[in-house]
MMTF fields as JSON, N, C-alpha, C and O atoms, coordinates in Angstrom:
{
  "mmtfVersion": "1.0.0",
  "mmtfProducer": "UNKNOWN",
  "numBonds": 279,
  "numAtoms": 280,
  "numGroups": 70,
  "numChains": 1,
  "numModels": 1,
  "chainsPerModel": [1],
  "groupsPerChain": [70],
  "chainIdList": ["A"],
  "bondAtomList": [4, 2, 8, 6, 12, 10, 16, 14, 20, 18, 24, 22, 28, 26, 32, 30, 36, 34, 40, 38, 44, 42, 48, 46, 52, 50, 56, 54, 60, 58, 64, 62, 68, 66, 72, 70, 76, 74, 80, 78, 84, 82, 88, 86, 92, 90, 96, 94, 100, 98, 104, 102, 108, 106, 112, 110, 116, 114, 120, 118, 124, 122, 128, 126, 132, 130, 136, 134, 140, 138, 144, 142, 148, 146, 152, 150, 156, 154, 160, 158, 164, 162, 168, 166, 172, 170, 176, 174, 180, 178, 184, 182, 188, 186, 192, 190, 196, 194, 200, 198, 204, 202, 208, 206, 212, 210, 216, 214, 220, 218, 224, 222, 228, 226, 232, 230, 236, 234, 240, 238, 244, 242, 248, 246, 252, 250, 256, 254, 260, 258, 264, 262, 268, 266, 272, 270, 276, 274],
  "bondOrderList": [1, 1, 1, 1, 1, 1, 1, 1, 1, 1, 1, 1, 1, 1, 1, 1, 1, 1, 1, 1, 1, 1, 1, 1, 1, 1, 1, 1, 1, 1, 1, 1, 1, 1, 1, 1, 1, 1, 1, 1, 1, 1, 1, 1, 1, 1, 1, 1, 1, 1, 1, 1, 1, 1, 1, 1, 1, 1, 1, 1, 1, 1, 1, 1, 1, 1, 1, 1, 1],
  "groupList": [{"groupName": "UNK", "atomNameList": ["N", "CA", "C", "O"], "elementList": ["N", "C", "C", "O"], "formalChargeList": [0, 0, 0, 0], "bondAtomList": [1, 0, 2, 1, 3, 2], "bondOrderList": [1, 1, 2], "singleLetterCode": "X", "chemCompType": "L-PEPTIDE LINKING"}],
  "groupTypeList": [0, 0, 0, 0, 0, 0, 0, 0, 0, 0, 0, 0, 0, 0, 0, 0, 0, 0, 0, 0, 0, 0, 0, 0, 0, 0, 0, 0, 0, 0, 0, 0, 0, 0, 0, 0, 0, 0, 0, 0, 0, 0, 0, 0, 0, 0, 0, 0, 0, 0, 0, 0, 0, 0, 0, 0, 0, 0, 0, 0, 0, 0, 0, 0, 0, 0, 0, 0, 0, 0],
  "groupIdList": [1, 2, 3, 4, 5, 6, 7, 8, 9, 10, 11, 12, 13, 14, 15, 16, 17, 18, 19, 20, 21, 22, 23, 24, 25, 26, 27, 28, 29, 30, 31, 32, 33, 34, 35, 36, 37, 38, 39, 40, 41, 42, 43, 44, 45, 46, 47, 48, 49, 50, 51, 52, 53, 54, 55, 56, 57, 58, 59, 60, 61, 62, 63, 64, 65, 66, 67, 68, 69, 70],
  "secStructList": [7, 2, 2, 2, 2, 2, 2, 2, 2, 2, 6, 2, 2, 2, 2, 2, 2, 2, 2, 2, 2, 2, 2, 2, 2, 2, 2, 2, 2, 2, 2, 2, 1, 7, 6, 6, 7, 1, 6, 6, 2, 2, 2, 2, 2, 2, 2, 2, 2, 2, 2, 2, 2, 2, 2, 2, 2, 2, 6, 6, 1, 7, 1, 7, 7, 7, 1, 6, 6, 7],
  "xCoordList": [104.192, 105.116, 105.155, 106.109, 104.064, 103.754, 104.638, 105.404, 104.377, 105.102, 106.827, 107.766, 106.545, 108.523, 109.086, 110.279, 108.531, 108.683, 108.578, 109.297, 107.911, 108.092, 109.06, 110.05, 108.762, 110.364, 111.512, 112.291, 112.026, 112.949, 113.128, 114.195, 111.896, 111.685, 111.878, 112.287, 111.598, 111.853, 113.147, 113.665, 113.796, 115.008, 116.279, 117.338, 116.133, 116.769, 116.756, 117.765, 115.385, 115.007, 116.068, 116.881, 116.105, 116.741, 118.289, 119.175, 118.594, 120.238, 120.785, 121.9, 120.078, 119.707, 120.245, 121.167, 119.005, 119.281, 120.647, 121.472, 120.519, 121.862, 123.558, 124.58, 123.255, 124.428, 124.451, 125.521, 123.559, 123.341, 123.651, 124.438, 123.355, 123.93, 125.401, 126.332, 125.515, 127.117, 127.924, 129.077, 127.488, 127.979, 127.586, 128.182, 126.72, 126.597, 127.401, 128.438, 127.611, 129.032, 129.857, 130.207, 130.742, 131.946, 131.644, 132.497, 130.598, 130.351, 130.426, 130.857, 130.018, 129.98, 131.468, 131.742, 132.425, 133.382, 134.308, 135.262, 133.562, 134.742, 133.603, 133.736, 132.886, 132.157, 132.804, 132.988, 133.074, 133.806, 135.185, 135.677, 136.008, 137.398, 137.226, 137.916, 136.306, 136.052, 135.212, 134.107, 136.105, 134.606, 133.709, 132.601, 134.375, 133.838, 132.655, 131.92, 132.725, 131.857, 130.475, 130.139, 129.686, 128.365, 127.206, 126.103, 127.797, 126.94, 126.756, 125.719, 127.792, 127.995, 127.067, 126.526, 127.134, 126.285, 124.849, 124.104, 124.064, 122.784, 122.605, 121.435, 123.289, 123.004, 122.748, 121.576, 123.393, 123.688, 122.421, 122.001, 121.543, 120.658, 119.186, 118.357, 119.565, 118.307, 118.415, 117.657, 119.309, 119.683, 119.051, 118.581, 119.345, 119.004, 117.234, 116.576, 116.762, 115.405, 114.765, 113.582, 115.364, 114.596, 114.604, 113.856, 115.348, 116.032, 114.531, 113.445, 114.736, 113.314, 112.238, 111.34, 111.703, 110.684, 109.976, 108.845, 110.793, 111.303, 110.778, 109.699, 111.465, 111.253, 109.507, 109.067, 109.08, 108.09, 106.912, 106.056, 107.052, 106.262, 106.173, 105.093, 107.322, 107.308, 106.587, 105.673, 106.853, 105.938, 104.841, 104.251, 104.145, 102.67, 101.97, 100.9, 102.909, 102.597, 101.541, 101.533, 100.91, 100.356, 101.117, 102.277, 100.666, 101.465, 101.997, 102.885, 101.379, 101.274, 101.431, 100.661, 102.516, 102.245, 102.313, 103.27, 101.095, 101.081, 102.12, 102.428, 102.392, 103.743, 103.337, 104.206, 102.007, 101.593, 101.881, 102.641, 101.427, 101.469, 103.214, 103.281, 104.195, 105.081, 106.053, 107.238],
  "yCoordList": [89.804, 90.939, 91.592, 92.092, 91.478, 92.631, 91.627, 92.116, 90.072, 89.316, 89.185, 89.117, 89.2, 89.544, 90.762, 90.653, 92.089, 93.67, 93.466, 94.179, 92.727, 92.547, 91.926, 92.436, 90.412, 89.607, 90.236, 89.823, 91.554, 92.023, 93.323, 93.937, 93.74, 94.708, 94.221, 94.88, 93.155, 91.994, 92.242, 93.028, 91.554, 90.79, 91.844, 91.333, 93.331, 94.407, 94.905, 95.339, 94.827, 95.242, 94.452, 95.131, 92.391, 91.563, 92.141, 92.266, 92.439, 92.566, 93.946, 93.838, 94.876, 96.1, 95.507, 95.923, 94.158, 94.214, 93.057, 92.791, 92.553, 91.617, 92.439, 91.991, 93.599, 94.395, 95.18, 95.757, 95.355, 95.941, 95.235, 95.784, 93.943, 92.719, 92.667, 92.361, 92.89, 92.224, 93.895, 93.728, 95.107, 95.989, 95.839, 96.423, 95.121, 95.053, 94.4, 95.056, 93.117, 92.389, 92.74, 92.664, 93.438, 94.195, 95.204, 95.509, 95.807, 96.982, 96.301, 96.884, 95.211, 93.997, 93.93, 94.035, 93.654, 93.092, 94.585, 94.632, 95.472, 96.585, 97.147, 98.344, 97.095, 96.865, 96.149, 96.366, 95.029, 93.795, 94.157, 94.073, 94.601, 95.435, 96.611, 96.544, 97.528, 97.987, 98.411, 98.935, 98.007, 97.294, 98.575, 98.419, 99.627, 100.291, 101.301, 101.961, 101.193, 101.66, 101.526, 101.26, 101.781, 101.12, 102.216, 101.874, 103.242, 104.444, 104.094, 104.322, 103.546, 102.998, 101.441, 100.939, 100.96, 99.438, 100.089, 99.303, 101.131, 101.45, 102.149, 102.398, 102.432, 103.419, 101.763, 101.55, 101.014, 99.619, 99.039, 98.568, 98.936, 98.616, 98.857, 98.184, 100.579, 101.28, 100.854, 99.883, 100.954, 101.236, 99.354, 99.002, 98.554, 97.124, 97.088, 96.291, 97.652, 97.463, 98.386, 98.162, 99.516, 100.067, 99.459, 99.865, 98.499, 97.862, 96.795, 97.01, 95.986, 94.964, 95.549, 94.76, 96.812, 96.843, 97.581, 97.331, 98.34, 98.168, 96.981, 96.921, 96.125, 95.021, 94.112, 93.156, 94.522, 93.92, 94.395, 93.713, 96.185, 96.708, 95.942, 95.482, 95.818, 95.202, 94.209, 94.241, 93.214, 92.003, 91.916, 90.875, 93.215, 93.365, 94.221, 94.819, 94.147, 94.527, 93.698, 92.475, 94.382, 93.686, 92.524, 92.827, 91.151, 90.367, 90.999, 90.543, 91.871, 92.681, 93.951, 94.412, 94.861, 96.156, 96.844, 96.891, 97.258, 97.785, 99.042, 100.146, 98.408, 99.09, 100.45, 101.313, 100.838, 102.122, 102.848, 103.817, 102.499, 103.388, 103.3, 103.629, 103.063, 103.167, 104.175, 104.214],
  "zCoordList": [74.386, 74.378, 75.767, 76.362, 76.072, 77.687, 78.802, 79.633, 78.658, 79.59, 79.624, 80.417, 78.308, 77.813, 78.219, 78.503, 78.359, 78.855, 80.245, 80.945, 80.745, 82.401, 82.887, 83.411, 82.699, 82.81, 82.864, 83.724, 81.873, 81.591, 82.543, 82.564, 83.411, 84.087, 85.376, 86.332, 85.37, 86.757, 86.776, 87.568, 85.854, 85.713, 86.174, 86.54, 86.141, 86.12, 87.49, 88.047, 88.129, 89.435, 90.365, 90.992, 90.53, 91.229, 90.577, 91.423, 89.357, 88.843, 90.105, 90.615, 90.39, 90.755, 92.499, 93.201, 92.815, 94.518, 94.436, 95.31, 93.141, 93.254, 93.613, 94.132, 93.129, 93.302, 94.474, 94.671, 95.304, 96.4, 97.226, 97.998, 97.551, 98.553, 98.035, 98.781, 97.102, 96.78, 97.4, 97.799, 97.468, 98.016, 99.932, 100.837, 100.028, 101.69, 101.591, 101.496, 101.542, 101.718, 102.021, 103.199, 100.841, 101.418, 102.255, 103.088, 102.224, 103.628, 105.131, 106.126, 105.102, 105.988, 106.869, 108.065, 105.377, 105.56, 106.414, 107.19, 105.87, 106.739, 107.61, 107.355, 108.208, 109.461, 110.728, 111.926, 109.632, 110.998, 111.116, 112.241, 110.024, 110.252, 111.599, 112.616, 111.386, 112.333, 113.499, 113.636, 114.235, 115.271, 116.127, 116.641, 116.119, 116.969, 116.595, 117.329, 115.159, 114.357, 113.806, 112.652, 114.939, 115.642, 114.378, 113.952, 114.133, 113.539, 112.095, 111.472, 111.618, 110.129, 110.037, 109.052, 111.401, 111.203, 111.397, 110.81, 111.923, 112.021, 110.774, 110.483, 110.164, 108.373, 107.671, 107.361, 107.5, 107.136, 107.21, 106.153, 108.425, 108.696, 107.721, 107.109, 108.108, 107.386, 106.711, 106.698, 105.475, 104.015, 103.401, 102.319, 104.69, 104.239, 104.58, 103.912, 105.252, 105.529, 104.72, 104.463, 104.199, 102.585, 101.437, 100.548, 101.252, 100.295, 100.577, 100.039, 101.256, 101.392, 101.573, 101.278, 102.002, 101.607, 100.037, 99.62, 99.493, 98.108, 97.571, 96.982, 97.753, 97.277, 97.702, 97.063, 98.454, 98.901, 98.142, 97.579, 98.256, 97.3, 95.891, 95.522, 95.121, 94.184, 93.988, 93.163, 94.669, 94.697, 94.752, 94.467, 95.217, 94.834, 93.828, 93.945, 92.672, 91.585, 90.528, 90.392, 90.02, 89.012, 88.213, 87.934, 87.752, 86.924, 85.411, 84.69, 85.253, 83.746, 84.067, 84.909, 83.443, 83.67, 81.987, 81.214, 81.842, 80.029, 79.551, 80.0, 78.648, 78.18, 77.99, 78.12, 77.665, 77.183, 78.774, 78.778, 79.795, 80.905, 81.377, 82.561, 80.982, 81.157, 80.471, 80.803]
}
């Protein structure tokens, strides 16, 4: 049960950065529309290097996290 509650806690976290890349993309795409807009590509940046380490944290989570402490 605890591995099935994680999986599904996993599975939400990647759905979570899956939609975040799919919004850099198009942020991407009007980045390159406009070029002179150097201030919007350094927010872009941050916003992508919080995003991975976010994610990094994650990965050093316990394999099990008990449903009771949640």
């Amino acid at each position: 049960m605890q591995n099935l509650f994680y999986c599904i806690s996993m599975n939400n976290i990647f759905f979570k950065i899956a939609g975040f890349l799919n919004e850099v993309s198009a942020g991407l795409v009007f980045i390159i529309r406009k070029k002179n807009s150097i201030i919007v590509v350094k927010k872009f940046l941050k916003e992508l290097f919080y995003i991975f380490y976010i994610f990094l944290k994650i990965r050093r989570l316990p394999k099990e996290i008990p449903i009771n402490k949640l």
